[in-house]
C-alpha positions in Angstrom: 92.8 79.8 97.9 90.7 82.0 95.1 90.8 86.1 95.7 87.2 87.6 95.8 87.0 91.5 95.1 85.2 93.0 98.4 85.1 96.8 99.6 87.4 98.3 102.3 87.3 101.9 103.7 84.9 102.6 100.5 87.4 101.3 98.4 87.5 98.2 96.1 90.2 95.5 96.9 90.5 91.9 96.6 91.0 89.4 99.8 91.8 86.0 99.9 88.8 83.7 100.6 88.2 80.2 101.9 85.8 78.0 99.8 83.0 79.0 101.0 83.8 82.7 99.4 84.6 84.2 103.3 87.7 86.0 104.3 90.5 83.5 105.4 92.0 84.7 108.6 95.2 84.2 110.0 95.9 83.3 113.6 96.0 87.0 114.3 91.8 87.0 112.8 93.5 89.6 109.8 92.8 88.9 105.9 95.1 89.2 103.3 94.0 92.2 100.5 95.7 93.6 97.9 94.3 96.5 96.3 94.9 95.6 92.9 94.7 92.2 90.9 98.3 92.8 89.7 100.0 94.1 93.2 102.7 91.7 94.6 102.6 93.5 98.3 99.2 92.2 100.5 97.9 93.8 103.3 96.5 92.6 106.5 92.9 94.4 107.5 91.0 93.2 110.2 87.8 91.5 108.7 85.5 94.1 110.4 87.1 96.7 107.8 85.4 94.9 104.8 81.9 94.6 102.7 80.8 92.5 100.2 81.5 94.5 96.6 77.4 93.2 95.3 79.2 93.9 91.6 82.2 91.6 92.0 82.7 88.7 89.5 83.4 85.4 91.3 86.3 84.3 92.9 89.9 83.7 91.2 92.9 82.5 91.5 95.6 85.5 91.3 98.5 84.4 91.7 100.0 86.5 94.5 103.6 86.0 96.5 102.5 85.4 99.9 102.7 88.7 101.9 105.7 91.0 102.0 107.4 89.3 98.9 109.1 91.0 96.6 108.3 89.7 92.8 111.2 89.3 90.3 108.2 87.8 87.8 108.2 89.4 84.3 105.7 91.9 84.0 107.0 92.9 88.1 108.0 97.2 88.0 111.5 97.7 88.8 113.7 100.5 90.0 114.9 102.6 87.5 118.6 103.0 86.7 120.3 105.9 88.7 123.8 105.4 88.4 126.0 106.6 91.6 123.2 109.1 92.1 122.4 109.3 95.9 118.8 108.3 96.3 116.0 109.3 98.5 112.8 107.0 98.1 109.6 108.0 99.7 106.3 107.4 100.7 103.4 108.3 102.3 100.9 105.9 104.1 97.7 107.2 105.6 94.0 104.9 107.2 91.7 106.4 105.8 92.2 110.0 104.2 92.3 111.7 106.2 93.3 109.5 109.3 96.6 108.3 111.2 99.6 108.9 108.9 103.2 107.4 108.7 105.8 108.0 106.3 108.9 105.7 105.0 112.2 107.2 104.3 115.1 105.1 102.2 117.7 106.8 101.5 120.8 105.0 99.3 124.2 106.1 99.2 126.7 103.3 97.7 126.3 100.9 99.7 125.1 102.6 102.5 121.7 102.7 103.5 119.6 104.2 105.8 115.3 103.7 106.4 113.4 105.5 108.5 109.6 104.9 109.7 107.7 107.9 111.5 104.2 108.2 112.8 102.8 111.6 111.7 99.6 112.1 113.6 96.2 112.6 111.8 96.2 114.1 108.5 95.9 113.5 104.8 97.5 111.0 102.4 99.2 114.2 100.3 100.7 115.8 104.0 102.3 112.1 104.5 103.7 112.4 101.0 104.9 115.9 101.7 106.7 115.0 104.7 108.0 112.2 104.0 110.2 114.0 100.8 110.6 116.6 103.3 112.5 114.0 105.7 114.1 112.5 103.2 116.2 115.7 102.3 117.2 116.3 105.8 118.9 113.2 105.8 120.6 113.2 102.5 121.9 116.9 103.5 124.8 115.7 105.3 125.7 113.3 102.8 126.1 116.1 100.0 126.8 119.1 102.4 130.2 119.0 101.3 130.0 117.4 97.3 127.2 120.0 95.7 128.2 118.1 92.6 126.3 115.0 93.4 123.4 113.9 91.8 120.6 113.3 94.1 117.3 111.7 92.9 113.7 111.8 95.3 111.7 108.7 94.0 107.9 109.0 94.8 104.9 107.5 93.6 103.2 110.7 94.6 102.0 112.8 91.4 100.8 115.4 94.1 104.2 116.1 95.7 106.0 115.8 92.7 103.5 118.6 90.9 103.7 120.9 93.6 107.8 120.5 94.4 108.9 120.1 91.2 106.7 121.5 88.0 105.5 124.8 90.2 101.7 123.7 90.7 100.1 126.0 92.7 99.3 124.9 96.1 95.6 124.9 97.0 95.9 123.3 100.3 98.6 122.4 102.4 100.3 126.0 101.3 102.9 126.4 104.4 104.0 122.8 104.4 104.3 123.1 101.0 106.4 126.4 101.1 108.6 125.6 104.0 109.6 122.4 101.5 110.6 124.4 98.6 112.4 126.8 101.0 114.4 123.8 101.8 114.7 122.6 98.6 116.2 126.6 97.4 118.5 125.5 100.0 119.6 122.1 99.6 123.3 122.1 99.2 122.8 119.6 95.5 120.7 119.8 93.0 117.6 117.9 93.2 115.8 115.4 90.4 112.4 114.3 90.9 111.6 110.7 89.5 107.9 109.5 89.5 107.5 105.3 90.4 104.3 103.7 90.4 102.5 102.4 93.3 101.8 99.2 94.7 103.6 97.8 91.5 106.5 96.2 92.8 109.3 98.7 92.7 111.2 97.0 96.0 112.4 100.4 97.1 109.3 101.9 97.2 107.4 98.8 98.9 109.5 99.1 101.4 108.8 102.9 101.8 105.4 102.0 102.1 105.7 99.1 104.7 107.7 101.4 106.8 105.3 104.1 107.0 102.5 101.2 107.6 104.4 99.6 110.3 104.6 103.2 111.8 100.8 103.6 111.8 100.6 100.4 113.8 103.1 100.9 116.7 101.4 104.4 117.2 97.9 102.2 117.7 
């Protein structure tokens, strides 16, 4: 079936429509949506969430993996290469900004790994993206607490975060979270490399970040 580009919470996105150019539901009555053409993770809004977008070209076919796949197709992001470093991927998740908020927490140690999915309450997109790289470090801690030598990477897609907890940008809003995190960070018992991903773009990691913190929004519903 063709994608058609429609508007949800004021935003453009593209859902998967029947022939006659309507939403195709599944047997839950949810759509499927990505938010870009090129994103390999869909979505599932309820159709009462959506408009018509009156400047959208027709209907196409995209080619998308069927929801929750990961793509290994060429032009698909992937993780960037980290070595031994232990790794802390995060993300934030937020309906509607501000609204309900969840955050998803993977953190990689060899071949140990641990997730983590937590329903935050109501707030902003940047407090879930704060938090969640706030999370992450308290559970890397006790795998470093006694090697200070390791290298530990924080992989967001969150140019916010990263700015304000890594290249000193002075913090307009959110000034205590954001000060109680780089308190944290001063004490972290490794030192502490900040790597910016992209979005939606495939990275596995950091799809799975972002399903976690998603699936946390739900059960809290």
């Amino acid at each position: 079936m063709p994608w058609q580009r429609m508007i949800f919470r004021n935003e453009p996105v593209w859902i998967r429509v029947d022939d006659a150019g309507r939403p195709a539901l599944d047997r839950d009555g949810r759509a499927e949506m990505k938010y870009r053409e090129t994103d390999t993770k869909t979505y599932r809004p309820g159709p009462a969430n959506l408009s018509p977008d009156p400047a959208a070209p027709p209907p196409r076919e995209l080619d998308a993996p069927a929801s929750g796949a990961r793509s290994s197709a060429k032009g698909a992001a992937s993780a960037p290469a980290v070595g031994d470093a232990l790794q802390i991927w995060t993300d934030g998740a937020c309906s509607g900004n501000p609204g309900p908020m969840g955050i998803g927490v993977v953190v990689i140690d060899g071949k140990e790994r641990e997730e983590v999915g937590e329903y935050l309450g109501v707030g902003t997109n940047n407090i879930a993206e704060l938090v969640a790289i706030e999370r992450g470090l308290a559970i890397a801690t006790k795998r470093v607490v006694d090697r200070p030598e390791r290298r530990v990477c924080v992989f967001s897609d969150s140019s916010y975060a990263i700015g304000l907890l890594d290249k000193n940008w002075k913090a307009k809003a959110n000034q205590e979270l954001v000060a109680r995190i780089r308190r944290k960070l001063t004490a972290f018992p490794a030192s502490v490399e900040f790597v910016k991903v992209a979005g939606h773009a495939g990275v596995p990691e950091n799809e799975r970040c972002d399903e976690l913190g998603r699936q946390a929004i739900l059960r809290a519903r």
